[in-house]
Residue, then its C-alpha position, 0 to 999 in steps of 0.5 A: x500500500x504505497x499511497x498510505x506508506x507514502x503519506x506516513x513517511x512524509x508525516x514523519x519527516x514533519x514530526x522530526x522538524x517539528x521537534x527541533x523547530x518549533x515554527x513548523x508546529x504551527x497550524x500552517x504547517x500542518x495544514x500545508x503537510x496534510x494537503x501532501x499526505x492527502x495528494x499521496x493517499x489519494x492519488x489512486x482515488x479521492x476520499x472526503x477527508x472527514x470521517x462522516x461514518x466510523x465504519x469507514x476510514x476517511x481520515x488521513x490520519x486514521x489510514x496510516x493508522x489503520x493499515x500499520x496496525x493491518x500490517x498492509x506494508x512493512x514501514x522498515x522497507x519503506x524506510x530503506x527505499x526513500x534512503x534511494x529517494x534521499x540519495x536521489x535529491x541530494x545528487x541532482x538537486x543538492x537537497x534533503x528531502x527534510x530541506x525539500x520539504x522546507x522549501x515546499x512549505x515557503x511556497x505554500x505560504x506564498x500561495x496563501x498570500x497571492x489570493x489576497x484573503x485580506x480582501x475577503x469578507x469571509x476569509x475563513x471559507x476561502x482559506x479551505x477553499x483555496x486548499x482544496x484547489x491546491x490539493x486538486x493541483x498536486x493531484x492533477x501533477x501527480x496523476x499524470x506523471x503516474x500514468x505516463x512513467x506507468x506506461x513507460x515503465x518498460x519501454x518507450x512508448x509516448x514521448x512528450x512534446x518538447x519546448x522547441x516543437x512547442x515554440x515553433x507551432x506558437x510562432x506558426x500560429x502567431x504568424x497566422x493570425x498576424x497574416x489573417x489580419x494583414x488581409x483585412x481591406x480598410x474598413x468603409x462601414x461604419x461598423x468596421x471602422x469601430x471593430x478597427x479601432x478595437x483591434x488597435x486598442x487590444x495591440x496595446x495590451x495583448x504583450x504586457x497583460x500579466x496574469x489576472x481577469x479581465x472583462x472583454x465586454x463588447x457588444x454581439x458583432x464587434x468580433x470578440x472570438x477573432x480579437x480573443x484569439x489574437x490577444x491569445x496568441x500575443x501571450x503566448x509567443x511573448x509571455x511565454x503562455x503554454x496554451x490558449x484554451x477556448x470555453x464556450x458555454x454550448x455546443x452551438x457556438x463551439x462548433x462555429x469558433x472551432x471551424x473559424x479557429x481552424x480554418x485561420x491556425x491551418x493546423x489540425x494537429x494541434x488543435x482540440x476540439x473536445x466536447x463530450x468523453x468520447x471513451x467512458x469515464x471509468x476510473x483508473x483508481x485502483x490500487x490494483x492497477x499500479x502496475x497495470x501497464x493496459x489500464x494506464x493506455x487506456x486511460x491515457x486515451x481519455x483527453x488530458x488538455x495537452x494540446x496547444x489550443x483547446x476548445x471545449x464547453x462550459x460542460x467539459x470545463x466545469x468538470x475539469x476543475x469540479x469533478x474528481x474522476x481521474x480523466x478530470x483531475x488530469x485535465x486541471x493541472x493544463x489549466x497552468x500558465x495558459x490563456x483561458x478565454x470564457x466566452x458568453x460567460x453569463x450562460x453559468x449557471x447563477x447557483x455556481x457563482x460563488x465556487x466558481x469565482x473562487x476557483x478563476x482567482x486561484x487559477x489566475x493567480x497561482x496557477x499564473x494563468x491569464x483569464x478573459x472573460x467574454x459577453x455582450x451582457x457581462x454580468x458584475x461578479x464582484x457586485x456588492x451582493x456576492x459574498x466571495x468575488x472575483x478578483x478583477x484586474x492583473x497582477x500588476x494593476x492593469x485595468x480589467x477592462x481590455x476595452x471601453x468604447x464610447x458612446x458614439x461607437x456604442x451607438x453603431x452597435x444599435x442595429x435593432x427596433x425592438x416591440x413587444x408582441x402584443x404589449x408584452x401579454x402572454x402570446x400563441x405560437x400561431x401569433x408568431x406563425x401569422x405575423x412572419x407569414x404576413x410578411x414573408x419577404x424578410x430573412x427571420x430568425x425565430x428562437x424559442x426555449x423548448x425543442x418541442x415549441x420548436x417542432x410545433x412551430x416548424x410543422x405549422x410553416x411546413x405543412x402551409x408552405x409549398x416549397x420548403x427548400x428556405x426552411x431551417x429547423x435546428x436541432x441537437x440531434x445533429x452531430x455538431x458537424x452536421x449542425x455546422x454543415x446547416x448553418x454554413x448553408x443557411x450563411x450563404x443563402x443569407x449572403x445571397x439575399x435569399x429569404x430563409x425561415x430559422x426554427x431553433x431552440x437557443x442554440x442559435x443565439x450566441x457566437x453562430x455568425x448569421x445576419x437576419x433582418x427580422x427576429x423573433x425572440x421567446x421570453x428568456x433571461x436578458x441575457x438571452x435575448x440580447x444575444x439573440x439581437x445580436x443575430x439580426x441586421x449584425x452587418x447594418x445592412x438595413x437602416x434598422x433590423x426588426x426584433x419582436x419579443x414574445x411572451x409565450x403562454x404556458x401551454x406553448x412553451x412548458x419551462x416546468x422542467x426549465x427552473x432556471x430559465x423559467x426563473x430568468x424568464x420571469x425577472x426579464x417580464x419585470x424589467x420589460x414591464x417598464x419598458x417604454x420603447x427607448x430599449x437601452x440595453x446597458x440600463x436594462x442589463x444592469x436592472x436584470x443583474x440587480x434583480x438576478x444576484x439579489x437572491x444570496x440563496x441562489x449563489x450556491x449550488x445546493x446538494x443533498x441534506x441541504x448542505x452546499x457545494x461550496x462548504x462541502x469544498x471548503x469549511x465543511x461545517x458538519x464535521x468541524x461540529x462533530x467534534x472529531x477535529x483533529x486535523x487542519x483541512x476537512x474538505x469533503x472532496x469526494x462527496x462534492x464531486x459526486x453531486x457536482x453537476x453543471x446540468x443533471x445529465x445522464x446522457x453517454x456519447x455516441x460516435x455517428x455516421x456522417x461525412x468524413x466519420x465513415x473513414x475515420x471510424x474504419x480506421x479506428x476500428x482497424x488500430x483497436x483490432x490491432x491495438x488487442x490491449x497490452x499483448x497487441x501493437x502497443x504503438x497503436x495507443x497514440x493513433x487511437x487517441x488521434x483518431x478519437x480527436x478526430x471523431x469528437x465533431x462526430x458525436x452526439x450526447x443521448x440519454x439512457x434508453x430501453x433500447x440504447x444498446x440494440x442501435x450499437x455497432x458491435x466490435x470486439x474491443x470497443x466496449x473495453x475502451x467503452x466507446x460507443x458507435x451508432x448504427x449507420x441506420x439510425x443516423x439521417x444524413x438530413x434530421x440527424x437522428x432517426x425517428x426508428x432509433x427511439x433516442x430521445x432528449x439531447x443535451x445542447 
C-alpha cells in the first residue's frame, strides 16, 4: 500500500522538524503537510477527508493508522527505499528531502498570500477553499506523471512534446493570425471602422497583460472570438503562455469558433476540439492497477488538455476543475500558465457563482494563468451582493477592462427596433406563425426555449408552405458537424439575399455568425435575448433590423422542467414591464443583474441534506461540529464531486455516421483490432487517441434508453475502451437522428 506508506513517511519527516523547530508546529504547517499526505493517499482515488461514518476510514490520519496496525506494508522497507529517494535529491538537486520539504512549505505560504484573503469578507471559507484547489493541483501533477512513467515503465512508448516543437507551432500560429489580419481591406462601414479601432486598442495590451481577469465586454458583432484569439496568441509567443484554451458555454457556438479557429491556425494537429468523453469515464483508481501497464493506455486515451489550443464547453470545463474522476483531475493541472478565454460567460449557471469565482482567482493567480472573460451582457461578479468575488484586474494593476468604447461607437452597435408582441401579454405560437407569414419577404430568425415549441412551430410553416427548400429547423440531434454543415448553408443563402425561415431552440443565439433582418425572440433571461439581437441586421445592412419579443403562454412553451430559465424568464417580464420603447440595453442589463444576484440563496449550488457545494469544498461545517477535529483541512472532496453537476445529465456519447466519420471510424476500428490491449501493437495507443480527436465533431450526447444498446455497432474491443458507435441506420444524413432509433432528449 504505497499511497498510505507514502503519506506516513512524509508525516514523519514533519514530526522530526517539528521537534527541533518549533515554527513548523504551527497550524500552517500542518495544514500545508496534510494537503501532501492527502495528494499521496489519494492519488489512486479521492476520499472526503472527514470521517462522516466510523465504519469507514476517511481520515488521513486514521489510514496510516489503520493499515500499520493491518500490517498492509512493512514501514522498515519503506524506510530503506526513500534512503534511494534521499540519495536521489541530494545528487541532482543538492537537497534533503527534510530541506525539500522546507522549501515546499515557503511556497505554500506564498500561495496563501497571492489570493489576497485580506480582501475577503469571509476569509475563513476561502482559506479551505483555496486548499482544496491546491490539493486538486498536486493531484492533477501527480496523476499524470503516474500514468505516463506507468506506461513507460518498460519501454518507450509516448514521448512528450518538447519546448522547441512547442515554440515553433506558437510562432506558426502567431504568424497566422498576424497574416489573417494583414488581409483585412480598410474598413468603409461604419461598423468596421469601430471593430478597427478595437483591434488597435487590444495591440496595446495583448504583450504586457500579466496574469489576472479581465472583462472583454463588447457588444454581439464587434468580433470578440477573432480579437480573443489574437490577444491569445500575443501571450503566448511573448509571455511565454503554454496554451490558449477556448470555453464556450454550448455546443452551438463551439462548433462555429472551432471551424473559424481552424480554418485561420491551418493546423489540425494541434488543435482540440473536445466536447463530450468520447471513451467512458471509468476510473483508473485502483490500487490494483499500479502496475497495470493496459489500464494506464487506456486511460491515457481519455483527453488530458495537452494540446496547444483547446476548445471545449462550459460542460467539459466545469468538470475539469469540479469533478474528481481521474480523466478530470488530469485535465486541471493544463489549466497552468495558459490563456483561458470564457466566452458568453453569463450562460453559468447563477447557483455556481460563488465556487466558481473562487476557483478563476486561484487559477489566475497561482496557477499564473491569464483569464478573459467574454459577453455582450457581462454580468458584475464582484457586485456588492456576492459574498466571495472575483478578483478583477492583473497582477500588476492593469485595468480589467481590455476595452471601453464610447458612446458614439456604442451607438453603431444599435442595429435593432425592438416591440413587444402584443404589449408584452402572454402570446400563441400561431401569433408568431401569422405575423412572419404576413410578411414573408424578410430573412427571420425565430428562437424559442423548448425543442418541442420548436417542432410545433416548424410543422405549422411546413405543412402551409409549398416549397420548403428556405426552411431551417435546428436541432441537437445533429452531430455538431452536421449542425455546422446547416448553418454554413443557411450563411450563404443569407449572403445571397435569399429569404430563409430559422426554427431553433437557443442554440442559435450566441457566437453562430448569421445576419437576419427580422427576429423573433421567446421570453428568456436578458441575457438571452440580447444575444439573440445580436443575430439580426449584425452587418447594418438595413437602416434598422426588426426584433419582436414574445411572451409565450404556458401551454406553448412548458419551462416546468426549465427552473432556471423559467426563473430568468420571469425577472426579464419585470424589467420589460417598464419598458417604454427607448430599449437601452446597458440600463436594462444592469436592472436584470440587480434583480438576478439579489437572491444570496441562489449563489450556491445546493446538494443533498441541504448542505452546499461550496462548504462541502471548503469549511465543511458538519464535521468541524462533530467534534472529531483533529486535523487542519476537512474538505469533503469526494462527496462534492459526486453531486457536482453543471446540468443533471445522464446522457453517454455516441460516435455517428456522417461525412468524413465513415473513414475515420474504419480506421479506428482497424488500430483497436490491432491495438488487442497490452499483448497487441502497443504503438497503436497514440493513433487511437488521434483518431478519437478526430471523431469528437462526430458525436452526439443521448440519454439512457430501453433500447440504447440494440442501435450499437458491435466490435470486439470497443466496449473495453467503452466507446460507443451508432448504427449507420439510425443516423439521417438530413434530421440527424432517426425517428426508428427511439433516442430521445439531447443535451445542447
Amino acid at each position: 500500500n504505497h499511497s498510505t506508506a507514502g503519506a506516513k513517511y512524509l508525516y514523519q519527516i514533519y514530526c522530526d522538524i517539528g521537534n527541533k523547530n518549533e515554527d513548523f508546529k504551527s497550524p500552517i504547517c500542518q495544514s500545508y503537510t496534510e494537503i501532501l499526505m492527502y495528494a499521496i493517499e489519494a492519488h489512486h482515488g479521492v476520499f472526503d477527508i472527514g470521517t462522516y461514518n466510523k465504519q469507514v476510514i476517511n481520515n488521513i490520519y486514521q489510514k496510516i493508522e489503520y493499515y500499520t496496525l493491518n500490517r498492509k506494508y512493512r514501514y522498515d522497507l519503506v524506510k530503506d527505499y526513500a534512503s534511494n529517494i534521499e540519495e536521489y535529491c541530494n545528487e541532482n538537486y543538492k537537497l534533503s528531502l527534510k530541506e525539500i520539504f522546507k522549501k515546499g512549505f515557503e511556497e505554500y505560504i506564498n500561495i496563501i498570500n497571492k489570493v489576497e484573503l485580506k480582501k475577503s469578507n469571509n476569509s475563513d471559507i476561502d482559506f479551505y477553499y483555496y486548499n482544496h484547489c491546491i490539493i486538486r493541483l498536486i493531484l492533477s501533477i501527480l496523476k499524470n506523471e503516474d500514468i505516463y512513467d506507468t506506461i513507460n515503465a518498460y519501454e518507450k512508448i509516448i514521448n512528450k512534446r518538447t519546448n522547441d516543437e512547442s515554440k515553433d507551432v506558437i510562432e506558426y500560429f502567431y504568424q497566422q493570425i498576424e497574416a489573417d489580419y494583414g488581409s483585412y481591406p480598410p474598413p468603409t462601414s461604419d461598423i468596421n471602422k469601430v471593430r478597427a479601432c478595437i483591434v488597435d486598442v487590444i495591440r496595446t495590451r495583448y504583450d504586457t497583460d500579466s496574469n489576472g481577469i479581465y472583462k472583454l465586454d463588447l457588444p454581439t458583432g464587434a468580433g470578440k472570438t477573432k480579437l480573443s484569439l489574437l490577444y491569445s496568441l500575443h501571450q503566448m509567443k511573448n509571455n511565454n503562455k503554454n496554451k490558449m484554451i477556448y470555453i464556450a458555454p454550448f455546443l452551438s457556438i463551439l462548433e462555429q469558433n472551432a471551424y473559424e479557429y481552424r480554418k485561420t491556425l491551418a493546423n489540425d494537429k494541434y488543435i482540440l476540439e473536445h466536447h463530450s468523453n468520447v471513451v467512458d469515464n471509468t476510473t483508473f483508481d485502483n490500487e490494483d492497477y499500479d502496475d497495470d501497464n493496459e489500464a494506464a493506455m487506456k486511460e491515457y486515451i481519455k483527453e488530458s488538455w495537452d494540446q496547444i489550443v483547446i476548445l471545449s464547453t462550459m460542460v467539459q470545463f466545469s468538470n475539469t476543475i469540479f469533478k474528481s474522476r481521474s480523466a478530470n483531475l488530469r485535465r486541471f493541472y493544463n489549466l497552468s500558465n495558459s490563456v483561458i478565454i470564457l466566452d458568453e460567460v453569463q450562460s453559468l449557471p447563477d447557483e455556481m457563482t460563488h465556487i466558481f469565482n473562487l476557483m478563476l482567482n486561484f487559477v489566475s493567480k497561482v496557477m499564473n494563468s491569464v483569464i478573459i472573460l467574454c459577453s455582450a451582457t457581462q454580468p458584475s461578479l464582484d457586485h456588492e451582493s456576492i459574498s466571495h468575488k472575483i478578483l478583477y484586474g492583473g497582477s500588476n494593476h492593469e485595468d480589467y477592462n481590455l476595452i471601453q468604447l464610447d458612446d458614439r461607437q456604442k451607438q453603431i452597435f444599435n442595429r435593432v427596433e425592438v416591440s413587444l408582441v402584443n404589449n408584452g401579454k402572454e402570446s400563441k405560437l400561431t401569433d408568431i406563425y401569422k405575423s412572419v407569414l404576413n410578411d414573408k419577404q424578410k430573412s427571420t430568425l425565430i428562437i424559442l426555449n423548448t425543442k418541442k415549441s420548436v417542432m410545433n412551430l416548424y410543422e405549422m410553416f411546413e405543412e402551409t408552405m409549398d416549397d420548403t427548400s428556405n426552411l431551417y429547423y435546428l436541432t441537437t440531434n445533429m452531430c455538431p458537424k452536421h449542425r455546422l454543415d446547416f448553418i454554413n448553408e443557411i450563411k450563404d443563402k443569407l449572403n445571397n439575399d435569399i429569404d430563409v425561415i430559422v426554427i431553433s431552440t437557443s442554440l442559435i443565439e450566441a457566437g453562430v455568425n448569421l445576419d437576419f433582418r427580422r427576429l423573433y425572440r421567446s421570453y428568456a433571461g436578458f441575457d438571452s435575448i440580447i444575444q439573440a439581437m445580436g443575430r439580426c441586421n449584425r452587418e447594418g445592412k438595413y437602416d434598422k433590423g426588426e426584433a419582436y419579443l414574445v411572451n409565450l403562454d404556458k401551454d406553448d412553451e412548458r419551462l416546468g422542467n426549465l427552473k432556471s430559465i423559467e426563473n430568468k424568464k420571469n425577472i426579464t417580464k419585470k424589467v420589460l414591464d417598464n419598458y417604454g420603447g427607448n430599449f437601452d440595453i446597458e440600463e436594462l442589463n444592469k436592472r436584470y443583474y440587480a434583480k438576478l444576484f439579489s437572491n444570496l440563496d441562489d449563489l450556491d449550488k445546493k446538494v443533498a441534506d441541504n448542505k452546499t457545494l461550496l462548504d462541502l469544498l471548503s469549511f465543511n461545517k458538519e464535521i468541524r461540529q462533530s467534534g472529531d477535529m483533529e486535523r487542519i483541512n476537512a474538505q469533503a472532496l469526494k462527496e462534492a464531486s459526486d453531486q457536482f453537476n453543471l446540468i443533471e445529465d445522464s446522457s453517454e456519447s455516441v460516435i455517428v455516421y456522417y461525412s468524413e466519420s465513415f473513414a475515420l471510424i474504419e480506421e479506428l476500428i482497424a488500430a483497436i483490432e490491432e491495438f488487442r490491449g497490452y499483448d497487441g501493437n502497443k504503438e497503436k495507443i497514440n493513433e487511437i487517441k488521434i483518431l478519437l480527436n478526430k471523431l469528437q465533431p462526430y458525436t452526439i450526447s443521448i440519454y439512457n434508453s430501453n433500447d440504447f444498446e440494440d442501435k450499437l455497432v458491435k466490435v470486439d474491443g470497443l466496449d473495453a475502451f467503452g466507446i460507443k458507435i451508432l448504427n449507420e441506420s439510425n443516423y439521417d444524413e438530413k434530421v440527424g437522428l432517426t425517428e426508428e432509433s427511439n433516442l430521445e432528449s439531447f443535451m445542447i
